[in-house]
Phi, psi and omega in degrees: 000139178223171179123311154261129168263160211248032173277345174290007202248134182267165210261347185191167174290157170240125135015292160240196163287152184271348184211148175305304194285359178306314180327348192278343161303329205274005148272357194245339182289314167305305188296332178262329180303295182302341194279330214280322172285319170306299210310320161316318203279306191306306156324294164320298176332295165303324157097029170258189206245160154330320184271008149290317206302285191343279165339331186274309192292002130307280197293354190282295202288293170327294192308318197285334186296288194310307186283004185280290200314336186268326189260002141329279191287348165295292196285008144261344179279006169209111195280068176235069210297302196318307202271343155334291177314297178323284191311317168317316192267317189282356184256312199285338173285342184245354171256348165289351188259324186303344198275331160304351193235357190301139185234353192225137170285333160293005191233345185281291154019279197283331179283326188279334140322277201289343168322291180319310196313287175353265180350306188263357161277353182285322188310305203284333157299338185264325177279322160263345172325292193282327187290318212244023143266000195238127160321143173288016177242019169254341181283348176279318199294334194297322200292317185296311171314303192295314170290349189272333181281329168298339179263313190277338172289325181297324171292276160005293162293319232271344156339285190282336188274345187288316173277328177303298184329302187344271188317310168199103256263048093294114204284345190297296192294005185280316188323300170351287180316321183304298165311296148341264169035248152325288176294310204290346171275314188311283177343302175281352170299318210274346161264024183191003166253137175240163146317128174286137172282352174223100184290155182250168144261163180285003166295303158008328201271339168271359189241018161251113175338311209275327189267329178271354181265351176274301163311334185307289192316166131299112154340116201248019165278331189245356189037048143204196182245136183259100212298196190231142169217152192264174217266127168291139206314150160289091181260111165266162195291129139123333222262342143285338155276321143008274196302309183289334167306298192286314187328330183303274151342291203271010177286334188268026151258166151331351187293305176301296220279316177299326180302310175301303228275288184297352167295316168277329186295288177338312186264346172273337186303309161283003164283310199263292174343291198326305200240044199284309177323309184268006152289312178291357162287333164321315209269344191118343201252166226248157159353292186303287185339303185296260133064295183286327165317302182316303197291321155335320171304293222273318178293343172275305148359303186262007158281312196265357172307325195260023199229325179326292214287328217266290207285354157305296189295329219254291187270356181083116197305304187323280181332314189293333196304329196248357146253338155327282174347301201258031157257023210228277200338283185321322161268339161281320175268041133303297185310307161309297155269038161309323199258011160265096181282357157305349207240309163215062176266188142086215167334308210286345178325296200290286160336265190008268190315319155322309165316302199291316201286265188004274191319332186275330174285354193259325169285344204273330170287326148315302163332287189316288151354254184327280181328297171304344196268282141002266195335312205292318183315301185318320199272330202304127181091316253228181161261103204297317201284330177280329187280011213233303188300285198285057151256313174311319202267342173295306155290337176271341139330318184272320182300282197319330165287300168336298187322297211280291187323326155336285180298301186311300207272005187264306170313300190256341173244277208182133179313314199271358189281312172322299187290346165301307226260330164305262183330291160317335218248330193257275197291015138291318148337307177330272194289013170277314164329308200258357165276004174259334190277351195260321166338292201303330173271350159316317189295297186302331181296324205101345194283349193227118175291139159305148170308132175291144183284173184267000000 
């Protein structure tokens, strides 16, 4: 692959914190990586079914979507990354200790709704936070520090709810910890993060690699993308024939097929996540267990992660992108034949799913990378915030779909039906990946004219 260069994508652990106060991520990173997994537990706990779950994680990814846009527009007309941050860790410490008293699947509904509501003022204060204390030849490391801290918080929580369950098979009072958590990172915010004296907007973010490959990534405390949105358009004389003129333009490029290609990824990842939890429950394996399961993703994660940017380079994103996929592939029809329990019930059940759900975190790191690396080519020069905004809006289309469809077809058919239906949907994708890599090179070659501005 040529065209980009990969220094924003990192390349190795950095060694120390690039700032004292980046620590402030890594009690609250712990804390949402174990919250996502109790509320899923509580259910199960409850004797409720997937298509609950689905239904929080439908209304959840909608809360999210919706509130990306407002806080957005917040943090540019008010530069107050600190109280941003404050509301974010004190709202999640305090609907994590109310969640101890849930008496309802509707009170689960609504808390985990304002979780979402939450979620994104932590994103956007934190993400501008690192563009506007870091130099620019200081920001990959900071952003490779800040996910490294997101991966090792993701390890941590998953740590604690596995020795609590050990220790002690009520699962209610770990919220408690959590909430703990959460405030102690509010606590080093409030004592150890300041305001930047020359604040950006948050439009800002496309037009740094480093920053955008960080929007990029998947969250790997919430497994999912928290979307991005650009300042809303300006409708002027003129402005619909515009839009159908690029629409035009830009079909005969890489841009849709990237677009497609990741629509897809996107809906199978949330097809298979949703109801990954309430298979292993199925399968036998106890709480703790599950817990450990989780942590096998994030420790595979926190091997190939710092390795995505160096084999980004070395082999060309386009390539890692499409195999990273089908190492996805492989693994939901693992997973898929999981559910012939004659075959991996009982014990090896437990075993497997470590191996596999590893193998996933290890593609999903790769993937995250590679996949942003592409994007960020495609964008470069272009107009990042509106094609950035629908790269977003796409994901969140897909969560939401994913979310319900997850729940319908694990529920009204089979879990291994999900996880097929996961598996098609991900090696559809492959040729739209390598027809956007020929699109791009097509482009570059001349054979194809660049899109006119607009």
């Amino acid at each position: 692959m040529g065209g980009i260069a990969t220094e924003g994508a990192p390349r190795r652990w950095a060694s120390i914190l690039a700032r004292p106060w980046l620590v402030a991520f890594l009690p609250v990173n712990a804390a949402t990586a174990a919250f996502g997994l109790s509320l899923q537990l509580l259910i199960l706990g409850a004797h409720g079914t997937v298509i609950e779950w689905a239904l929080a994680a439908t209304v959840f990814n909608g809360a999210l979507i919706v509130s990306s846009i407002i806080w957005g527009y917040l943090a540019d007309r008010y530069p107050l990354r600190r109280r941003f941050l404050l509301i974010n860790y004190l709202g999640f410490a305090a609907i994590y200790a109310a969640l101890f008293f849930l008496r309802s699947f509707s009170e689960l509904i609504l808390l985990y709704t304002v979780v979402g509501i939450l979620t994104p003022a932590g994103v956007s204060a934190s993400n501008l936070l690192i563009l506007e204390q870091f130099s620019e030849g200081e920001r990959p490391t900071a952003y490779a520090s800040f996910q490294e801290i997101s991966i090792l918080g993701s390890i941590i929580g998953g740590l604690v709810g596995y020795f609590w369950l050990q220790a002690n098979e009520m699962l209610r009072p770990l919220l408690f910890v959590l909430a703990g958590f959460a405030l102690a990172s509010a606590i080093i915010v409030w004592f150890g993060v300041k305001d930047s004296p020359r604040p950006l907007p948050s439009s800002a973010t496309t037009r740094d690699v480093a920053s955008l490959l960080s929007r990029l990534r998947h969250s790997v405390a919430l497994r999912s993308t928290v979307p991005y949105f650009p300042p809303f358009p300006q409708f002027q004389p003129g402005v619909v024939r515009r839009a159908w003129r690029r629409v035009r333009e830009e079909a005969r490029h890489e841009i849709p097929l990237i677009f497609a290609a990741s629509l897809l990824f996107n809906l199978s990842a949330n097809l298979f996540n949703v109801s990954y939890t309430f298979y292993l429950a199925a399968a036998g394996i106890t709480f703790a267990g599950i817990f450990l399961v989780n942590v096998s993703n994030s420790v595979a994660q926190s091997i190939f992660f710092p390795l995505s940017g160096s084999l980004s380079k070395r082999g060309g994103a386009d390539r890692l992108v499409r195999w990273s996929s089908l190492l996805r592939t492989i693994g939901y029809l693992l997973v898929a034949g999981f559910t012939f329990d004659h075959v991996f019930g009982g014990s090896l059940a437990f075993g497997t799913n470590v191996l596999v759900y590893a193998i996933l975190g290890g593609a999903i790191a790769l993937y995250s990378t590679a996949s942003s690396l592409v994007l960020f080519r495609t964008l470069h020069e272009r107009d990042a915030g509106s094609l950035l905004g629908l790269s977003s809006a796409l994901g969140g289309v897909a969560a939401i779909v994913g979310a319900f469809l997850s729940g319908v077809l694990s529920y009204y058919g089979s879990y291994r039906l999900t996880f097929l239906v996961a598996a098609v949907g991900l090696l559809a994708s492959l040729p739209l990946w390598a027809s956007a890599d020929a699109a791009y090179v097509r482009r570059r070659m001349g054979a194809i004219p660049e899109p006119t501005a607009d």
